[in-house]
Backbone as CSV, one residue per row, in Angstrom:
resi,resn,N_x,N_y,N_z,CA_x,CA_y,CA_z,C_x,C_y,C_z
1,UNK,-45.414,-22.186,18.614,-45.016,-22.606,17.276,-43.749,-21.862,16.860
2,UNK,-42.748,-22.505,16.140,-41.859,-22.042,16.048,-42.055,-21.393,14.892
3,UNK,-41.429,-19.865,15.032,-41.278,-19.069,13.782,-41.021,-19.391,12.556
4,UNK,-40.568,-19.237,11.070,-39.741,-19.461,10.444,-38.673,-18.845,10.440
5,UNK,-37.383,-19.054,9.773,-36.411,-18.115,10.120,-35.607,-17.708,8.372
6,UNK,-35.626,-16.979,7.941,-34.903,-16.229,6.899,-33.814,-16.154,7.254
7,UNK,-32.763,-16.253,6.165,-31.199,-15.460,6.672,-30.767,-14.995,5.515
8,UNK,-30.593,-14.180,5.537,-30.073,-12.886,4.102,-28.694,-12.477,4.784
9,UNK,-27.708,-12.783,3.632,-26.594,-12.282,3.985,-26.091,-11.396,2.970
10,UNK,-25.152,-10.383,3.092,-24.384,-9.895,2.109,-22.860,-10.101,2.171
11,UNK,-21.762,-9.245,1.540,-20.534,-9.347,1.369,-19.861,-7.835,1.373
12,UNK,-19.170,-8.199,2.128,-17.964,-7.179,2.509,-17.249,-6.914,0.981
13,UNK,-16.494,-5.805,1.267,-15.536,-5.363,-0.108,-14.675,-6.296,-0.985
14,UNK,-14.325,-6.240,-1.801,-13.063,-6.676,-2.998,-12.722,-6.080,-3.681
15,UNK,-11.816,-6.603,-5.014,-11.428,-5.740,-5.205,-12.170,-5.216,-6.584
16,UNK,-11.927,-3.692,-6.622,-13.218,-3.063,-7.503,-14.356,-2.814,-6.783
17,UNK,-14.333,-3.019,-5.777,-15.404,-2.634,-4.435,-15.232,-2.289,-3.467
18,UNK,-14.945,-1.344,-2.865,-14.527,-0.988,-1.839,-15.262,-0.902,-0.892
19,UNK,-16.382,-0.615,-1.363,-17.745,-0.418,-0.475,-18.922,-1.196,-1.267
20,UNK,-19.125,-2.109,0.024,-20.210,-3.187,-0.426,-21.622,-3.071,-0.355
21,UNK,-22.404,-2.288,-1.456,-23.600,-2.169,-0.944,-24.308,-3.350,-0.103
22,UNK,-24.221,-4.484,-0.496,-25.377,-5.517,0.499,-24.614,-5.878,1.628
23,UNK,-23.433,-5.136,2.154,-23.200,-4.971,3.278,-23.568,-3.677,4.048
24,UNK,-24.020,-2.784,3.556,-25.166,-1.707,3.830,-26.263,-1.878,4.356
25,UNK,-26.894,-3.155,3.483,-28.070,-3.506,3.428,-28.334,-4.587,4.870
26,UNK,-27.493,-5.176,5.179,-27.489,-5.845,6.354,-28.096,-5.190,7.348
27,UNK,-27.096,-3.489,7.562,-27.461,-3.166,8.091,-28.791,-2.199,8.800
28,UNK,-29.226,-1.728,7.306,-30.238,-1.214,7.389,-31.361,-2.211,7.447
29,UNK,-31.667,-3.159,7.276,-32.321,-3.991,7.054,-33.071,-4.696,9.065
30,UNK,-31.936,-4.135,9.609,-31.829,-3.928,10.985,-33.284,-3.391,11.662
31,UNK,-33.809,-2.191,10.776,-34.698,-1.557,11.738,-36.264,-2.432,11.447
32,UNK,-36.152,-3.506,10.610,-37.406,-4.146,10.136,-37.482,-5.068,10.533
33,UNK,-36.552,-5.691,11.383,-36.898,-6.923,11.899,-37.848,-7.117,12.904
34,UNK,-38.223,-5.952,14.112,-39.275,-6.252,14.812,-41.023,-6.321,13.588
35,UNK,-40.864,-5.404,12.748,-41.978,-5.870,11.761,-42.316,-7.177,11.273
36,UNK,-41.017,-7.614,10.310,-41.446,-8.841,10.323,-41.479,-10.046,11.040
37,UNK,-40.973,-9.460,12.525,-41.280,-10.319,13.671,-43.318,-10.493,13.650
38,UNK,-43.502,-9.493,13.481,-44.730,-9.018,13.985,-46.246,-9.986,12.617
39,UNK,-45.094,-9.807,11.373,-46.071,-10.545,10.537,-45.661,-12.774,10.307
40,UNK,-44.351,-13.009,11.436,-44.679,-14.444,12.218,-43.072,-14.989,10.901
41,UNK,-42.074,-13.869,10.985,-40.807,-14.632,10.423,-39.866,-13.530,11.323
42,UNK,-38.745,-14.636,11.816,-37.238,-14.281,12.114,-36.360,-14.175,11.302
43,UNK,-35.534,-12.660,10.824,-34.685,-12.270,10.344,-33.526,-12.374,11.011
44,UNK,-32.538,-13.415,10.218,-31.031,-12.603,10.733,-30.601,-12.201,9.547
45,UNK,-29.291,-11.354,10.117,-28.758,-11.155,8.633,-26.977,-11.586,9.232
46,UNK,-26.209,-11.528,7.745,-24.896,-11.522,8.485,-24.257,-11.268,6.950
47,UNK,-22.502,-10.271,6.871,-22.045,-10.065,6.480,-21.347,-11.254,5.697
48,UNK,-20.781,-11.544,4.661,-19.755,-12.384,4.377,-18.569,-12.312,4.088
49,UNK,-17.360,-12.285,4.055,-15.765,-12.403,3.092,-16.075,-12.670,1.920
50,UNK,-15.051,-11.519,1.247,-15.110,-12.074,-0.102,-13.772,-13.020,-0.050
51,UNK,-13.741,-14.221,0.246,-12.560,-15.006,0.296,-12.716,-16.226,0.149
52,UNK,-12.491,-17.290,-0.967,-13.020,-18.390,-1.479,-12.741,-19.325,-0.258
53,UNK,-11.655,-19.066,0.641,-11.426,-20.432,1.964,-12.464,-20.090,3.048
54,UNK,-12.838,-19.179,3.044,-13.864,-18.798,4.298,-15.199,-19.046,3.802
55,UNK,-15.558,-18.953,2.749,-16.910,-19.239,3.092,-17.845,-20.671,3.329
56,UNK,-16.670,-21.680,2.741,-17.629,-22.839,3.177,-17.519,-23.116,4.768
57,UNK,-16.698,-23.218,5.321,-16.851,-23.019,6.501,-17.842,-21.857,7.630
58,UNK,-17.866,-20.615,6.987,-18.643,-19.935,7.500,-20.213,-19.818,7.074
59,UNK,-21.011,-20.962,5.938,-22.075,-21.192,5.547,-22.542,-22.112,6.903
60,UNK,-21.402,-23.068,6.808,-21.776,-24.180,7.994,-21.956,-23.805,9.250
61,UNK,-21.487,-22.453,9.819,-21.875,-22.096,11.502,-22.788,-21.221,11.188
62,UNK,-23.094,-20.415,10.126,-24.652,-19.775,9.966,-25.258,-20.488,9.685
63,UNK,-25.677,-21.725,8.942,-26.546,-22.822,9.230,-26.856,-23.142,10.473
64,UNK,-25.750,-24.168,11.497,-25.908,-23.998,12.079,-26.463,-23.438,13.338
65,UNK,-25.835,-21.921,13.165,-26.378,-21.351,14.472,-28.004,-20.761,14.402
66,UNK,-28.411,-20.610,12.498,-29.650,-19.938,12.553,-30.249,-21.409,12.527
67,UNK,-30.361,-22.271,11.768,-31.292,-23.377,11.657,-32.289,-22.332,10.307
68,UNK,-31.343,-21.625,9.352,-33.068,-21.377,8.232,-34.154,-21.910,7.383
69,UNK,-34.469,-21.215,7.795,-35.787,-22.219,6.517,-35.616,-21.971,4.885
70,UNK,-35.185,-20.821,4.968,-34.717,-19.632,3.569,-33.611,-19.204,4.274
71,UNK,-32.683,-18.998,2.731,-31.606,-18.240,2.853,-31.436,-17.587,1.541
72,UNK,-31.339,-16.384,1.902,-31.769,-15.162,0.427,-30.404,-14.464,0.315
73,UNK,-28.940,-14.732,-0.223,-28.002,-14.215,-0.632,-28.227,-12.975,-1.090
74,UNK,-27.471,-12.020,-0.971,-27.350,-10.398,-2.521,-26.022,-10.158,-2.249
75,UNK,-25.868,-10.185,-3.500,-24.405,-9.742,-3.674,-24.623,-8.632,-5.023
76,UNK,-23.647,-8.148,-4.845,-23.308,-6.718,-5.961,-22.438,-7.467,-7.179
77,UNK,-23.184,-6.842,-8.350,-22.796,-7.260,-9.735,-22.919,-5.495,-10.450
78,UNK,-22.058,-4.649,-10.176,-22.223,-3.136,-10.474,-22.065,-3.156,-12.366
79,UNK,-21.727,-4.118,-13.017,-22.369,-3.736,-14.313,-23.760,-3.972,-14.856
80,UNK,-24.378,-4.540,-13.934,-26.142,-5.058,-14.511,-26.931,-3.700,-14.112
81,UNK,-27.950,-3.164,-14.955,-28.901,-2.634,-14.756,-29.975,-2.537,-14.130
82,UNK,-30.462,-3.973,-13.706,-31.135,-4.290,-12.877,-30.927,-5.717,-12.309
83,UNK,-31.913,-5.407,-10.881,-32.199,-6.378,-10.370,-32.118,-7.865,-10.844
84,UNK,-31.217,-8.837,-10.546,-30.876,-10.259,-10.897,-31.455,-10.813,-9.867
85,UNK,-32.528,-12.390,-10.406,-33.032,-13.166,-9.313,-32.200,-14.251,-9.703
86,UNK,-30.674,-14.681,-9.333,-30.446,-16.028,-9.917,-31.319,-17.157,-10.009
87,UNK,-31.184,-17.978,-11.263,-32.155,-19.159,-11.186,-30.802,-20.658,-10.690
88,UNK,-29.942,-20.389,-11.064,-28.730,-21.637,-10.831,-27.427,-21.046,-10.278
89,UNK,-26.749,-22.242,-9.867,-25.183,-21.729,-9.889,-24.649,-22.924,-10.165
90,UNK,-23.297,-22.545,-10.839,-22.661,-23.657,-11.708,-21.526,-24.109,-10.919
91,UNK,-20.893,-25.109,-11.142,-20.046,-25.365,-10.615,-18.438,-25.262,-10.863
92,UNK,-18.657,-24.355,-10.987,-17.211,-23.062,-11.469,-16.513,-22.247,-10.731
93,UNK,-15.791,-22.174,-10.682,-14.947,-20.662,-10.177,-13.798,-19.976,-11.911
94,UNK,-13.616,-18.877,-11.088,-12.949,-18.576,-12.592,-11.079,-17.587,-12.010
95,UNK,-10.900,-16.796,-12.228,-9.322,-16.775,-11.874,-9.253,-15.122,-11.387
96,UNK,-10.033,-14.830,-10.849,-10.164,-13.358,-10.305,-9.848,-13.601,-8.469
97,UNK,-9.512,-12.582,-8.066,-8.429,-12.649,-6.737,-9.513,-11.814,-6.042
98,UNK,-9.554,-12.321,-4.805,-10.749,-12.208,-3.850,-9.999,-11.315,-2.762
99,UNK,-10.877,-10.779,-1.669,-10.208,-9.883,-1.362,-9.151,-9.965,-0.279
100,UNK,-8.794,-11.056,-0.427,-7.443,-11.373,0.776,-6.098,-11.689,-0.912
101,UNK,-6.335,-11.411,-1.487,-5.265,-11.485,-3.027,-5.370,-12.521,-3.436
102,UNK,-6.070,-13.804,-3.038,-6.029,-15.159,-3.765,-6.777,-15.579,-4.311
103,UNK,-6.332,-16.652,-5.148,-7.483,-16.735,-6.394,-7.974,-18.251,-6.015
104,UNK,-8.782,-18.524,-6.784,-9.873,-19.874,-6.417,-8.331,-21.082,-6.180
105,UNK,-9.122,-21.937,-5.164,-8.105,-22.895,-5.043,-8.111,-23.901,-6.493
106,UNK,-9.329,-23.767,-7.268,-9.450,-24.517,-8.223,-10.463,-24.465,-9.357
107,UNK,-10.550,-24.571,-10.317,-11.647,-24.644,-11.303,-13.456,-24.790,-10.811
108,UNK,-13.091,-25.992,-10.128,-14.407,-26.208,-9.427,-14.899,-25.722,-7.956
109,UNK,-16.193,-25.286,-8.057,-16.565,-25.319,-6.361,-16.586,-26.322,-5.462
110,UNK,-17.099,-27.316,-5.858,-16.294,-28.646,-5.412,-16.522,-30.140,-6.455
111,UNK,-15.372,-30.301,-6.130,-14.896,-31.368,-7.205,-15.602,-32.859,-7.395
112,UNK,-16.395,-33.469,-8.444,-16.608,-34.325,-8.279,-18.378,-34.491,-8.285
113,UNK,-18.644,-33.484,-7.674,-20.291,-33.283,-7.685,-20.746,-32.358,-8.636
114,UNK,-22.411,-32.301,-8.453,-22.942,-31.605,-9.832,-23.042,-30.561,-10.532
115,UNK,-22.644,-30.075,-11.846,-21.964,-28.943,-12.679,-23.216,-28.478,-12.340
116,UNK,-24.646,-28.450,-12.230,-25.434,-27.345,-11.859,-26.320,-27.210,-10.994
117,UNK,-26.584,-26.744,-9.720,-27.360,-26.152,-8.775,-28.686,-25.340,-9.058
118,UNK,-29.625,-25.811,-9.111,-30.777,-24.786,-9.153,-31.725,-24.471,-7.915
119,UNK,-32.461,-23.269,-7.751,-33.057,-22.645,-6.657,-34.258,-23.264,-6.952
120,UNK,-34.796,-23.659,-6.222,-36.734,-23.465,-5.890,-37.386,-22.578,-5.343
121,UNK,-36.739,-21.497,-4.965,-37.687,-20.519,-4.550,-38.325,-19.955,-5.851
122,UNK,-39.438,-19.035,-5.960,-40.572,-18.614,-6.811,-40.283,-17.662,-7.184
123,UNK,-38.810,-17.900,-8.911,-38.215,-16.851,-8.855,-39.105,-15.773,-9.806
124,UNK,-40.410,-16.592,-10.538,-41.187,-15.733,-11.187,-42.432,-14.708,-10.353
125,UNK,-42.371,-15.527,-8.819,-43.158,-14.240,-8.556,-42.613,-13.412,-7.590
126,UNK,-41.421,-13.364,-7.623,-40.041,-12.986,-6.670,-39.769,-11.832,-7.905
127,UNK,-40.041,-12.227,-8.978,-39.863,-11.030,-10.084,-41.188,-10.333,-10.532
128,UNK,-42.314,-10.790,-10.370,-43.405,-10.129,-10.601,-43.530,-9.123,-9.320
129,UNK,-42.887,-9.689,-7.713,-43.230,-8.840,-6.895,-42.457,-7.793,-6.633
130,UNK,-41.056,-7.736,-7.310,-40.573,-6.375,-7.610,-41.309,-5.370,-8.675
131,UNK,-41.180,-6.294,-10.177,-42.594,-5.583,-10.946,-43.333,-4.278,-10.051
132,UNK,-43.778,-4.936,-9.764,-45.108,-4.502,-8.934,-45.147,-3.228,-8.027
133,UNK,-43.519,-3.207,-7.356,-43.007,-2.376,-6.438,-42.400,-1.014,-7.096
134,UNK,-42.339,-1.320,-8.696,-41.918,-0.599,-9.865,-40.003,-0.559,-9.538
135,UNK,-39.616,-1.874,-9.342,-38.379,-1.821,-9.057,-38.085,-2.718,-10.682
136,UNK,-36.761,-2.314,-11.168,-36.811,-3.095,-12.013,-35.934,-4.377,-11.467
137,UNK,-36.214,-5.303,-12.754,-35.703,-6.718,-12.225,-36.016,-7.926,-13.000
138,UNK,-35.266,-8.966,-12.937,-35.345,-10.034,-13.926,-34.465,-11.706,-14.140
139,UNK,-35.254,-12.117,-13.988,-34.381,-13.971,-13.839,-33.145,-13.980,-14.812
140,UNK,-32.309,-14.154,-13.890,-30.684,-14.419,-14.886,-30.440,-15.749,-14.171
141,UNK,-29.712,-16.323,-14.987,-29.083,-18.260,-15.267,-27.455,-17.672,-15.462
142,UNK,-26.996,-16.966,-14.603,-25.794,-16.587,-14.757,-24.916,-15.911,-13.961
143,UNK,-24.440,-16.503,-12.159,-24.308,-15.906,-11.025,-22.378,-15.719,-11.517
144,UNK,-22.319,-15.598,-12.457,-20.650,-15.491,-12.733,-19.847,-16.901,-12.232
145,UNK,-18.735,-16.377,-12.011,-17.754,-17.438,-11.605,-17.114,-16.532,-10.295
146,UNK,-17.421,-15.826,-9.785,-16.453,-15.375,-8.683,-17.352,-16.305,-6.680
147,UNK,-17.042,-15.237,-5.879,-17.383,-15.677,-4.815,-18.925,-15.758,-4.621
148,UNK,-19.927,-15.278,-5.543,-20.889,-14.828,-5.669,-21.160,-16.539,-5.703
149,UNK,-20.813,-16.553,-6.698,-21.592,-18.139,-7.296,-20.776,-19.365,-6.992
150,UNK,-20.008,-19.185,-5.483,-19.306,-20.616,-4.843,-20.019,-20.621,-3.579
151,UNK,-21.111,-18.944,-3.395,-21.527,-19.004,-2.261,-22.674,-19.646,-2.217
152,UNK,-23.490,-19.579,-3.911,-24.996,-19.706,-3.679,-24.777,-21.174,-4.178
153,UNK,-23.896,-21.874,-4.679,-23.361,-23.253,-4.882,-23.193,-23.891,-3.544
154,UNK,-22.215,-23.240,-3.161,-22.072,-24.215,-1.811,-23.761,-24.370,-0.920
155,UNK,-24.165,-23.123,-1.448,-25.230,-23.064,0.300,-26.327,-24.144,-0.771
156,UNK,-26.492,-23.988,-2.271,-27.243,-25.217,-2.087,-26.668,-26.279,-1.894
157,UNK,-25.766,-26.875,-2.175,-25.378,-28.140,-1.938,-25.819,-28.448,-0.657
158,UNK,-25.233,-27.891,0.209,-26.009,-28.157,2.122,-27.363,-27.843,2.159
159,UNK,-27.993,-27.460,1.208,-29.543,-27.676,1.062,-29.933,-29.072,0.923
160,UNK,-29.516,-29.631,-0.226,-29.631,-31.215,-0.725,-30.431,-31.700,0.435
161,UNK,-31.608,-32.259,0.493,-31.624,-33.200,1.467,-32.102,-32.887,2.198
162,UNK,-32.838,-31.399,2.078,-33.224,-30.928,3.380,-34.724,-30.005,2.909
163,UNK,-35.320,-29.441,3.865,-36.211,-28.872,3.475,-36.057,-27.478,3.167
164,UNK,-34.942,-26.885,3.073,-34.119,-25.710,3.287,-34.454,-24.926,1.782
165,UNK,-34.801,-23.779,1.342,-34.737,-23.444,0.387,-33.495,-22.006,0.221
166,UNK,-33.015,-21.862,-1.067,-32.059,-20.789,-0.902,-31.922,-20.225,-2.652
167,UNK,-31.490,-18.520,-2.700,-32.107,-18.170,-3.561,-30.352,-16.827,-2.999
168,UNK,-30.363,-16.441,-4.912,-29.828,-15.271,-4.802,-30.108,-14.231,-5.439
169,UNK,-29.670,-13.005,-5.107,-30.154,-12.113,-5.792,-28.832,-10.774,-6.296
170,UNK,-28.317,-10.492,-7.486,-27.482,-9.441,-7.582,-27.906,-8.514,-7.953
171,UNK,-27.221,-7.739,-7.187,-28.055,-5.985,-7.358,-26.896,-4.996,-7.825
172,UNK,-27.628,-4.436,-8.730,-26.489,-3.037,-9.369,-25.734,-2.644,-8.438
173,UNK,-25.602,-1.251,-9.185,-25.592,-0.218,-7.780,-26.622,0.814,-8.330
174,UNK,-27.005,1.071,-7.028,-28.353,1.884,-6.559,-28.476,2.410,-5.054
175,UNK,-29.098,3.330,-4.873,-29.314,4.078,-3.554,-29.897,2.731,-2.753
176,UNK,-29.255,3.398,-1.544,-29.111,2.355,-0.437,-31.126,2.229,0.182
177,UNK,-31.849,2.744,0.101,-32.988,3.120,0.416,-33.986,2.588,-0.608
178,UNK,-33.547,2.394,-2.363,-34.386,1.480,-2.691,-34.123,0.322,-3.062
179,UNK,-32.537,-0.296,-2.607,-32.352,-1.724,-1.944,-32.822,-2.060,-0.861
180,UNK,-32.694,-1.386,0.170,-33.551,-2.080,1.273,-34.633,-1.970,1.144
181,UNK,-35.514,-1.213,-0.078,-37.173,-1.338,0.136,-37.236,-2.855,-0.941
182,UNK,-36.325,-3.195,-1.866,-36.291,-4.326,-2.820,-35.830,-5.445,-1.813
183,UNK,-35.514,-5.656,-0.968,-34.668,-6.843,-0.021,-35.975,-7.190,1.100
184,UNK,-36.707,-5.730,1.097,-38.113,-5.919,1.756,-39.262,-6.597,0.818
185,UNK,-39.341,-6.015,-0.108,-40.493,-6.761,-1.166,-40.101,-7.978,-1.763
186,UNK,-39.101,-8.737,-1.871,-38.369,-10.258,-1.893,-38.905,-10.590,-1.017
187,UNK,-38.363,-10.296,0.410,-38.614,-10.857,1.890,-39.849,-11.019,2.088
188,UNK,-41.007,-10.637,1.842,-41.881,-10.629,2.462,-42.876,-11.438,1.207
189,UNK,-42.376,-11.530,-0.340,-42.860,-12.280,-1.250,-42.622,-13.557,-0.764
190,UNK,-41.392,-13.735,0.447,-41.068,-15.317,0.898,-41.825,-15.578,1.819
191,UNK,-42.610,-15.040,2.657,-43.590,-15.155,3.991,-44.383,-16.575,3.311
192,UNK,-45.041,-16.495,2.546,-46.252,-17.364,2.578,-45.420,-18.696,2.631
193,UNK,-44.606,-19.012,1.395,-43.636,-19.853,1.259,-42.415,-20.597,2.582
194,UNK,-42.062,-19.155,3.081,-41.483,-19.717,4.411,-42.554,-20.221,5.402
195,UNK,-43.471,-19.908,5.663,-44.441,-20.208,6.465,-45.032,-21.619,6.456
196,UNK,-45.558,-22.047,5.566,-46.181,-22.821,4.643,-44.762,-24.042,4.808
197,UNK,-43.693,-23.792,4.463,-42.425,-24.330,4.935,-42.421,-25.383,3.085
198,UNK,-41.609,-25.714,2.826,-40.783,-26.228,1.319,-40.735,-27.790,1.510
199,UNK,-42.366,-28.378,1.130,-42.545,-29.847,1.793,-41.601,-30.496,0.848
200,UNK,-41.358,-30.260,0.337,-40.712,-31.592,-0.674,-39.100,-31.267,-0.482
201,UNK,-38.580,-31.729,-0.020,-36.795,-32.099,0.588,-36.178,-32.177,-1.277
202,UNK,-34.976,-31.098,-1.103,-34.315,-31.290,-2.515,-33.568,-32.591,-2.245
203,UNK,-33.168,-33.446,-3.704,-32.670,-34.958,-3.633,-31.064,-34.529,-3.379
204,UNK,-30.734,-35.638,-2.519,-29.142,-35.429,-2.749,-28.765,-36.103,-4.480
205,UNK,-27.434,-35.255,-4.132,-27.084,-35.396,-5.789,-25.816,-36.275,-5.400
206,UNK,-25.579,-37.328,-6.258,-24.572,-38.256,-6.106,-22.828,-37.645,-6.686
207,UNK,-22.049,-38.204,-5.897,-21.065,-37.364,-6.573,-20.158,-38.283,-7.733
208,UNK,-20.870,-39.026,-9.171,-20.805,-39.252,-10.032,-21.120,-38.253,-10.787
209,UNK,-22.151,-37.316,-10.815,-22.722,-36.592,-11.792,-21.549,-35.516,-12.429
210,UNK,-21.850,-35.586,-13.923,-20.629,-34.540,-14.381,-20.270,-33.348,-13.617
211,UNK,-19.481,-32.486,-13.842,-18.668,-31.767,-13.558,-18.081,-30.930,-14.791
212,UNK,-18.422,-29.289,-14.379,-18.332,-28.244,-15.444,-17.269,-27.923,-15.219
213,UNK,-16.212,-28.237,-16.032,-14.766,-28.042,-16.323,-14.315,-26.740,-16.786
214,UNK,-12.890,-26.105,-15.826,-12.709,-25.115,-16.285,-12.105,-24.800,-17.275
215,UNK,-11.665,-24.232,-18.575,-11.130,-24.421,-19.712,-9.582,-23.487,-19.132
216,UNK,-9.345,-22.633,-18.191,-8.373,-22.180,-18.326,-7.349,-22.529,-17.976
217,UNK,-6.208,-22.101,-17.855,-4.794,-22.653,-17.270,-4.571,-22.079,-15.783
218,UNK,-5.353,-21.709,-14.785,-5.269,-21.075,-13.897,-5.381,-19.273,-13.889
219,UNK,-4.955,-20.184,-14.800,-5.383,-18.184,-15.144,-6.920,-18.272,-14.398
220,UNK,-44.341,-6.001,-4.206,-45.800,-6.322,-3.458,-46.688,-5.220,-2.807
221,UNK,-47.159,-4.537,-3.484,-48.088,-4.030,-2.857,-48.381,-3.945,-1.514
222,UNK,-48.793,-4.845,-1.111,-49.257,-4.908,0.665,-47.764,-5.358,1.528
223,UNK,-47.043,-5.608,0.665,-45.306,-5.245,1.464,-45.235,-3.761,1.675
224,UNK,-45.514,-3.174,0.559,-45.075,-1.887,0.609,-46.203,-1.122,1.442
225,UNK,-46.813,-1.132,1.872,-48.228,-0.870,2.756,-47.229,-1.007,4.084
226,UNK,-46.930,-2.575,4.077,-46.610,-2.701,5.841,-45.278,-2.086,6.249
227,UNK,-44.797,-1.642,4.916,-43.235,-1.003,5.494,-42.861,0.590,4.876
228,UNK,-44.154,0.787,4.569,-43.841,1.955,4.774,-42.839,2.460,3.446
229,UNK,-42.861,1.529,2.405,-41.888,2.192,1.367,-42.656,2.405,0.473
């Protein structure tokens, strides 16, 4: 029987970041994969660009090459206090310069299709199971306008249609040790769900549906048992 497969990615530096925690987290996240091999899910992980031309293209060969069932984004939002489970992403970009110096090719993430994206993963018990872990944390409807929210836009859109579920999450900044124990108690709140697999296929969305215009001028408990945190 084939496994399920997770793919959690993070993001490399920009600017005001020099150092990317959930590109940390990739890597630490490394020594747990024979575990949750062991409780019947495949982890990959992979880094991302912060660079608005690279990532739709590079969503499509990590699709590709993993085939996931889930795909659990974190990206760093260093003014929030806590833990963010996005519930949507809009179809926006906004006029901040990514880390190759350029700024969005355009207002929209893509043009023509629908001003809002929402997740189905179980972002209330995705937040009860940090709760629980005494991590703090909490559903935000608000992934910004930068690369953050063209990534978790684009990757649903290539959800549409599929049985694929995908979910993000922004994290302060915080010690690298109780992000990866929070990226563990997410992960493993997704087991039953990945397992169980996301019967109902999200609808494709027609590309009539409005379009969120930019106004400017260019301008778990028994997780924490099995891992030990």
């Amino acid at each position: 029987m084939r496994r399920p497969v997770i793919l959690v990615t993070g993001f490399g530096a920009f600017p005001g970041a020099p150092h990317n925690p959930t590109a940390v987290l990739m890597r630490n996240l490394a020594v747990h994969e024979r575990r949750l091999a062991r409780l019947g899910v495949k982890l990959e992980r992979r880094v991302l660009p912060v660079v608005y031309d690279e990532i739709a293209p590079r969503l499509k060969v990590l699709i590709a090459e993993t085939a996931p069932d889930v795909i659990l984004h974190f990206g760093l939002a260093g003014g929030r206090r806590a833990i963010s489970i996005e519930t949507r992403a809009l179809n926006h970009l906004g006029t901040s310069p990514d880390a190759a110096g350029r700024c969005a090719p355009g207002s929209s993430v893509l043009r023509g299709t629908a001003a809002v994206r929402r997740t189905r993963l179980p972002v209330s018990a995705l937040n009860a199971a940090l709760h629980g872990a005494w991590i703090a944390s909490r559903p935000s409807n608000d992934a910004g306008d930068y690369v953050c929210n063209q990534t978790f836009y684009l990757s649903l859109a290539m959800a549409a249609g599929t049985h694929r579920a995908v979910g993000f999450i922004h994290v302060p900044h915080m010690r690298a040790s109780m992000l990866t124990r929070a990226a563990i108690v997410l992960i493993t709140a997704l087991l039953p769900a990945a397992q169980r697999g996301f019967q109902k296929p999200l609808p494709k969305l027609h590309r009539d549906k409005p379009v969120l215009r930019c106004q400017t001028t260019r301008t778990l408990s028994s997780a924490i048992e099995v891992f030990g945190t």
